[in-house]
C-alpha positions in Angstrom: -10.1 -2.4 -17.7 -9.9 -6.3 -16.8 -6.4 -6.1 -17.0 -5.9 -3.2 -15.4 -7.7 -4.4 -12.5 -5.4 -7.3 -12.4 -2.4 -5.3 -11.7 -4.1 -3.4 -9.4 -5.2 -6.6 -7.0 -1.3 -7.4 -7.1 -0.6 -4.1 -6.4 -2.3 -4.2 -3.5 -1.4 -7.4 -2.6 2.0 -7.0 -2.8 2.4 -4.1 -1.4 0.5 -4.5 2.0 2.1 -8.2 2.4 5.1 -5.3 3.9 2.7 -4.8 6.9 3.5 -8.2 8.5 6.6 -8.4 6.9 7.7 -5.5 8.7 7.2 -7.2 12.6 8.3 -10.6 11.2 11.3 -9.2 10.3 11.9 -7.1 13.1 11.5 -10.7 15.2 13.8 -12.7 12.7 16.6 -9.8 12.5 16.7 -8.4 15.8 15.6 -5.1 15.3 14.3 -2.2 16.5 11.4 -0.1 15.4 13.7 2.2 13.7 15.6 -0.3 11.7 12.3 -2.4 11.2 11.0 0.7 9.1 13.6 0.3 6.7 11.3 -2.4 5.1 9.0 0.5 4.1 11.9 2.4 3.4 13.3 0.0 0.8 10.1 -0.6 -1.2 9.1 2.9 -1.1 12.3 4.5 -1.9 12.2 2.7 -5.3 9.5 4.7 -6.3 11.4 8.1 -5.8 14.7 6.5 -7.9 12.6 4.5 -10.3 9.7 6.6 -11.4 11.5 9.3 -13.7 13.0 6.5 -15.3 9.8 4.6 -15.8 8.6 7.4 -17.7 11.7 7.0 -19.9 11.1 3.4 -20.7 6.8 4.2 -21.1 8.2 6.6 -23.5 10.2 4.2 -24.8 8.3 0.9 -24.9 4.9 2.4 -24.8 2.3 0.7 -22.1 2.1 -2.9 -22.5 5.3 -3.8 -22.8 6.8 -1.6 -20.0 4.3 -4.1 -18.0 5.9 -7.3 -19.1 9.0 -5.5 -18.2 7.5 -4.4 -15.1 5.9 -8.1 -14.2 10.0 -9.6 -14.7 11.5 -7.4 -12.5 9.2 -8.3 -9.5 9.4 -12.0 -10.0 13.8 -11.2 -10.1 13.1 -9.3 -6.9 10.6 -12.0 -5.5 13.0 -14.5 -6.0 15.7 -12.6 -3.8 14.0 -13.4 -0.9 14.9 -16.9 -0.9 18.7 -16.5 -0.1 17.5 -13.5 2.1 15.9 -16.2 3.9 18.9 -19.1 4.0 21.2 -16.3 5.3 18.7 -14.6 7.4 20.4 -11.3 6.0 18.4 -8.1 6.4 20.4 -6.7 3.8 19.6 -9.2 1.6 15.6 -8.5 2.6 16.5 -5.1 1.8 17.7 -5.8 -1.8 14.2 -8.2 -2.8 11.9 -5.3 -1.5 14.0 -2.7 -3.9 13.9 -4.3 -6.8 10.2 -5.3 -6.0 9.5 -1.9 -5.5 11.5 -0.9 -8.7 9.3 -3.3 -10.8 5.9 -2.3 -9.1 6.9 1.8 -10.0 7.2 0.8 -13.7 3.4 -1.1 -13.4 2.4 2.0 -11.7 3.6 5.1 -14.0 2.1 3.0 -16.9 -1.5 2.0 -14.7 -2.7 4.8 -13.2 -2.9 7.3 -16.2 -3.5 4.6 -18.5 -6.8 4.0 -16.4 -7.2 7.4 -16.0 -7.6 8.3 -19.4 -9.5 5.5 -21.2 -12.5 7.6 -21.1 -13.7 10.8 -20.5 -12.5 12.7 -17.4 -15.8 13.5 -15.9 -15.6 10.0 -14.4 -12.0 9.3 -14.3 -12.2 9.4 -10.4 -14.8 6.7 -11.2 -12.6 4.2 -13.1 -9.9 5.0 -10.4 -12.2 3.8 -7.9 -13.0 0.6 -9.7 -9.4 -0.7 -10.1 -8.9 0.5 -6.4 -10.9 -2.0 -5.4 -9.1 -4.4 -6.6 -6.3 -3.2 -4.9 -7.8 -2.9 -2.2 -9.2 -6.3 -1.8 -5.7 -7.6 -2.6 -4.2 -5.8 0.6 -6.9 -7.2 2.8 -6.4 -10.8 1.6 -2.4 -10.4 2.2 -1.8 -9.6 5.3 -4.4 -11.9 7.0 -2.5 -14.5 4.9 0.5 -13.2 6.1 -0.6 -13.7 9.4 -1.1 -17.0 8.9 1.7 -18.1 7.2 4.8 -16.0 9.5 3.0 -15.4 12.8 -0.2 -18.4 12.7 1.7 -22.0 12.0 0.0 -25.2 13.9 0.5 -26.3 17.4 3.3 -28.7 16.3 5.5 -26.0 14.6 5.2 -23.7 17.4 5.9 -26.2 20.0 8.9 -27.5 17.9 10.1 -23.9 17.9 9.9 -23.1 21.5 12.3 -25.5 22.0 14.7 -24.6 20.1 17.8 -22.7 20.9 17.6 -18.5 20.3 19.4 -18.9 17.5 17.9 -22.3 15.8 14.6 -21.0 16.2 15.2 -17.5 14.5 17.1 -18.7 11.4 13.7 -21.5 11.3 11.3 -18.8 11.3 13.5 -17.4 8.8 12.7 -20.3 6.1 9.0 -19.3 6.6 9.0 -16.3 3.8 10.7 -18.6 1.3 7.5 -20.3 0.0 4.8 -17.1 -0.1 7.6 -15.3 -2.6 8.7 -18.0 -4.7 4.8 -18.3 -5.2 4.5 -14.4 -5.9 7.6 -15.1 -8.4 6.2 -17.8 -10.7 2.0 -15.9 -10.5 4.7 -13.1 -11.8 5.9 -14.9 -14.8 2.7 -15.8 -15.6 1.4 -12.8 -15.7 3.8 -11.3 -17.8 3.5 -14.2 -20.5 -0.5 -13.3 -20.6 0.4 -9.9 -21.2 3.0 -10.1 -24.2 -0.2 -11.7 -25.2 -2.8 -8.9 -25.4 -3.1 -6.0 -27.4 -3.8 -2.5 -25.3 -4.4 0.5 -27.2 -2.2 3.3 -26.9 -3.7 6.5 -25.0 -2.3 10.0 -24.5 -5.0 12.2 -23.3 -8.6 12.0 -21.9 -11.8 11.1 -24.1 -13.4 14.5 -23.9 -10.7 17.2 -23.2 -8.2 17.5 -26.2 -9.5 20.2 -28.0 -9.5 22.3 -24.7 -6.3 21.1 -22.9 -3.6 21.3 -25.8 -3.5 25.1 -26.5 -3.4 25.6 -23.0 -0.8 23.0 -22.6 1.3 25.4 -25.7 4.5 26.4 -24.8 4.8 24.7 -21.2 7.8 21.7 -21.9 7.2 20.6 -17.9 4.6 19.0 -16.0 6.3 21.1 -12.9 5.1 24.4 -14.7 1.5 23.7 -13.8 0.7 24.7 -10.0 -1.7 22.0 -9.2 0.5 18.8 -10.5 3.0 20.0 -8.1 0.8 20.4 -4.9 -0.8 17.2 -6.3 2.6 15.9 -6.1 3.2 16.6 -2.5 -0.3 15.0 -1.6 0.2 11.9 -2.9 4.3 11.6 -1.0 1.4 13.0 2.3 -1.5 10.7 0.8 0.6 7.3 0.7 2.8 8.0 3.6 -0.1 8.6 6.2 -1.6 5.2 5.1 1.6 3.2 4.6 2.4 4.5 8.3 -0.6 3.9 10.0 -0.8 0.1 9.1 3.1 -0.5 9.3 2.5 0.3 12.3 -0.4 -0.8 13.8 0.3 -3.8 15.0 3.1 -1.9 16.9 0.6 0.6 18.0 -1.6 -2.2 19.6 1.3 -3.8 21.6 2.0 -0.1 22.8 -1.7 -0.2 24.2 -0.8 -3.2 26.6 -4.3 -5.0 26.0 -4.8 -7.7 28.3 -8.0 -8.5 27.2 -9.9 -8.6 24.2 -13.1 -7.2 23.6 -16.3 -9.3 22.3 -16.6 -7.9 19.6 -12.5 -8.0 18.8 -12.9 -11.3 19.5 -15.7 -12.7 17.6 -13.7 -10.6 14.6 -10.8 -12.6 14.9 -12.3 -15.9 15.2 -14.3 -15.2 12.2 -11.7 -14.1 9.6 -9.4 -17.1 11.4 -12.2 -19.5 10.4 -12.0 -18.0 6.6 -8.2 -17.6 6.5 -7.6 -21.1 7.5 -9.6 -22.3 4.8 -7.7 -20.5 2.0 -4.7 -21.7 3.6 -5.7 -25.2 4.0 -6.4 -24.9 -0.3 -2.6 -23.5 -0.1 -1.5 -26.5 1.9 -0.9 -25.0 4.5 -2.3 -26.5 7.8 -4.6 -24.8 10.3 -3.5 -22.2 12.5 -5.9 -21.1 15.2 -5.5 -17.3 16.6 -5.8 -17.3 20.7 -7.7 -14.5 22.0 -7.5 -15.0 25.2 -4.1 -14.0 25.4 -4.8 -10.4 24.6 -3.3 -8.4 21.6 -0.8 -10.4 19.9 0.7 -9.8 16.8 -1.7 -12.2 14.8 -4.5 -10.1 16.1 -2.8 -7.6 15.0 -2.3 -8.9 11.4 -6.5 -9.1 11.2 -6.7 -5.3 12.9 -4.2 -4.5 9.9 -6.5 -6.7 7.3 -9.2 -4.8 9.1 -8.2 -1.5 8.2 -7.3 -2.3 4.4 -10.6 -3.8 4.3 -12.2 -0.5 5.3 -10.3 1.5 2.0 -12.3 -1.4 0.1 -15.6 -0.8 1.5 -14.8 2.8 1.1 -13.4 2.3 -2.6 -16.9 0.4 -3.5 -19.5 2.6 -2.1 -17.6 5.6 -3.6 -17.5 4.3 -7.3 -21.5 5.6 -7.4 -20.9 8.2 -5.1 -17.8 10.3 -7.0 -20.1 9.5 -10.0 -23.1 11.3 -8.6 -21.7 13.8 -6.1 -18.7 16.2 -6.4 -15.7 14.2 -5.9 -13.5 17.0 -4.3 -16.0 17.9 -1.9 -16.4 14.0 -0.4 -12.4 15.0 -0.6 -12.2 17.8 1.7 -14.6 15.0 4.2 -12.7 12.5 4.5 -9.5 14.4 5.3 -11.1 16.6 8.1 -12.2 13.3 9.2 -8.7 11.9 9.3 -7.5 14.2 10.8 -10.1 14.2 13.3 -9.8 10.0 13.9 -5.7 10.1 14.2 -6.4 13.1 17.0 -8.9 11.0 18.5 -7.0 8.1 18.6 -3.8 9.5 20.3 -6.0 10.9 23.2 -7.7 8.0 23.9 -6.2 4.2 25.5 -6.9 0.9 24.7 -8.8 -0.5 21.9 -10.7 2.4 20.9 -7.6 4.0 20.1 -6.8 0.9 17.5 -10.2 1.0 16.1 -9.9 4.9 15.6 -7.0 4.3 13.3 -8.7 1.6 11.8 -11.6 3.7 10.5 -8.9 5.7 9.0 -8.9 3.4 6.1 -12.2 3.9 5.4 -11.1 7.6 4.5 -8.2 7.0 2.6 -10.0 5.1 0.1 -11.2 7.9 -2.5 -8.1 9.3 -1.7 -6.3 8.5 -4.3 -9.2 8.2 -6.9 -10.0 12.2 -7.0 -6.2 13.4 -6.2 -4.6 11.6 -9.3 -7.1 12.7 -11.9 -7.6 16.4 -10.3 -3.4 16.4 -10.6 -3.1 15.2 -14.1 -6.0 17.9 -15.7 -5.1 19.5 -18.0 -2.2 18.9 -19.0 -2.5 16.7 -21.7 1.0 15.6 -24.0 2.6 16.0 -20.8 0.2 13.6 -19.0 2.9 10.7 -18.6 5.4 13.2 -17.6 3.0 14.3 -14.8 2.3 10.6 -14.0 6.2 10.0 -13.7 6.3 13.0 -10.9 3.1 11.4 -9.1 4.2 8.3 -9.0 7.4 9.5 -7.8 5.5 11.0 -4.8 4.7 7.1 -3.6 7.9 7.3 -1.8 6.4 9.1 1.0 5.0 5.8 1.6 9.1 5.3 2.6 9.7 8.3 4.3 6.9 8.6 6.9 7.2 5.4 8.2 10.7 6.3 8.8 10.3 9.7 10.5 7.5 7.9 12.1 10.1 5.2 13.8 12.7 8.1 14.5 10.2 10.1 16.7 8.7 6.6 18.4 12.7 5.5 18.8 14.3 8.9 19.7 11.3 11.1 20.4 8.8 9.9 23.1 7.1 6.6 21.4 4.5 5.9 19.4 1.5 8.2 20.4 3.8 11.2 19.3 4.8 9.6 16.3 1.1 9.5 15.3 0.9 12.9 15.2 3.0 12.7 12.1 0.1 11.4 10.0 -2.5 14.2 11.3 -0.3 17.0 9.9 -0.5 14.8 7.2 -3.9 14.7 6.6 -4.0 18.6 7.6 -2.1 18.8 4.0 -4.7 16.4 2.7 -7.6 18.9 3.5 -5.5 22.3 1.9 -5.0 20.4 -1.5 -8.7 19.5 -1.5 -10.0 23.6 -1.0 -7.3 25.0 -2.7 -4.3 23.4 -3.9 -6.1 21.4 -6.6 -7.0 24.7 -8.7 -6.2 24.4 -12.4 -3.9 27.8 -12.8 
């Protein structure tokens, strides 16, 4: 469980780093919404080529060394990023986020059933929850870093930048991603050293459910012949897309709202996590970067709205390890996704920073999400429980896909409040799989 809560912080870390990469980019490359998605796109989309081929290699190598293998491939695709940088090629960006992605689906078709299943499944939610966590408090600390280190810099930098020509300028900023990946790259290696290293036991099933799973599980040779893993399917692509698309776009959302001026309490927020932030990044090296607030929303308040809402999925993730132990976990389920669904309604209706706080709360429900919708779409089916992992897994690449239907409609279809209906029907979904969908047939 300690090492599988390692993987999980990266995870996290890793993955929501894409947040403020996603508006940096947009800045360095010249691009619009639309194109800026394709930064979501790129990581996601791994998930849907790589993931039936993860489950080959799990088959294959078994679980610990498909991570070693999984660790190598995102330090190669870390590493990309530094003559993404020198050529300020979005391309280039393009190919680092796919082959990070690629390496990240291998970690996660061998993590999430192998944590799953390393005890009974009365409290696999449970054990879900505890990793999440993790993962969780990984993708809080990264983009508030991330704020710092593309949008924060000190006085001097930003004063030497302004006067700089267009062009200058953009291909500086440019060089700012170099040193935060080739960091990611060598944590990578080491990682993957410490893990040829231990010795993981190998799991097929759950603790307490062999006896009663495997005749069931008789003459099925597919995962996809069991109802539930394939609505369980679609709700994770749902699951992940909703809350990759809410904080890609976020900070978007907030320089849609035209905020002039901050609220206390907004404020205070941002001065506080700027205070902590700074610290870690003086311990990095990196010098001081104060956040104005009285400028209104900019995107470096936006990188601590985006923190903010990953920070609510941990708070969420921690108070539900007791609860999903105690309480029914589909029923605190079906709650949280009429709740989405109510916040993301809420939000669209409404102006100004409410609205951004709305779909910051959102993160707070997403947080047992995936906790009680993996387990509930693996029961059951035991020898064909990495099989079923491989098709979950796959289903991460809605995390590509409704960010980019989510930048057509705010390009082509009437902005960014209609693209946010998008994730309500999403979480509509989210509330049918938790009454019915998740039935064992």
């Amino acid at each position: 469980m300690l090492a599988m809560t390692s993987l999980f912080f990266l995870f996290g870390a890793v993955t929501n780093f894409n947040d403020v990469l996603m508006p940096y980019l947009k800045d360095v490359c010249q691009l619009t919404d639309l194109q800026s998605s394709l930064v979501q796109f790129a990581f996601f989309g791994a998930y849907f080529l790589m993931s039936l081929p993860a489950g080959y290699v799990l088959r294959k190598l078994g679980y610990q060394r498909g991570i070693v293998l999984g660790l190598l491939v995102m330090a190669a695709g870390a590493l990309l990023f530094v003559p993404a940088a020198n050529s300020r090629t979005f391309g280039m960006f393009l190919l680092g986020l796919s082959v990070l992605g690629a390496g990240i689906t291998l970690l996660q078709v061998a993590a999430n059933p192998y944590v799953s299943i390393l005890g009974p499944a009365s409290r696999a939610a449970s054990r879900v929850s505890v990793v999440g966590v993790a993962n969780n408090f990984g993708g809080t600390l990264s983009p508030l870093l991330g704020g710092i280190l593309l949008f924060g810099g000190s006085v001097a930098l930003k004063a030497k930048l302004a006067a700089m020509p267009a062009a200058q300028r953009l291909a500086e900023e440019a060089t700012l991603v170099k040193g935060p990946y080739i960091g990611l790259a060598v944590f990578l290696a080491v990682l993957a050293g410490t893990f040829a290293l231990l010795k993981l036991p190998e799991l097929e099933t759950f603790a307490d459910e062999e006896a009663d799973v495997l005749p069931a599980a008789a003459g099925r040779r597919s995962a996809l012949a069991y109802p539930h893993l394939v609505l369980g399917v679609v709700a994770i692509f749902l699951y992940v897309g909703v809350e990759v698309g809410l904080g890609s776009f976020l900070i978007r959302y907030g320089e849609a709202q035209g905020i002039s001026q901050l609220s206390g309490f907004t404020q205070a927020l941002v001065r506080g996590l700027n205070v902590a932030v700074n610290f870690i990044a003086v311990l990095l090296g990196q010098a001081p970067a104060p956040i104005d607030t009285t400028a209104g929303f900019t995107k470096a308040v936006g990188a601590v709205l985006v923190a903010s809402y990953w920070f609510g999925s941990l708070v969420g993730r921690v108070v539900g390890i007791p609860l999903l132990s105690r309480w029914d976990a589909r029923k605190l389920l079906v709650a949280v996704c009429a709740a989405g669904v109510g916040l993301v309604l809420a939000s669209i209706a409404t102006q100004g920073e409410a609205a951004l706080w709305l779909i910051v709360l959102c993160g707070l429900m997403n947080s047992i999400m995936w906790p009680v919708i993996f387990p509930l779409a693996i029961k059951g089916l035991g020898p064909l429980t990495k099989q079923g992992s491989s098709y979950l897994i796959m289903a991460i690449v809605g995390g590509a896909v409704v960010p980019l239907l989510m930048g057509w409609v705010a390009t082509h279809g009437g902005g960014l409040r209609v693209a946010f209906v998008l994730p309500a029907l999403c979480y509509a979904y989210l509330l049918y799989y938790a009454l019915r969908g998740y039935r064992v047939r």
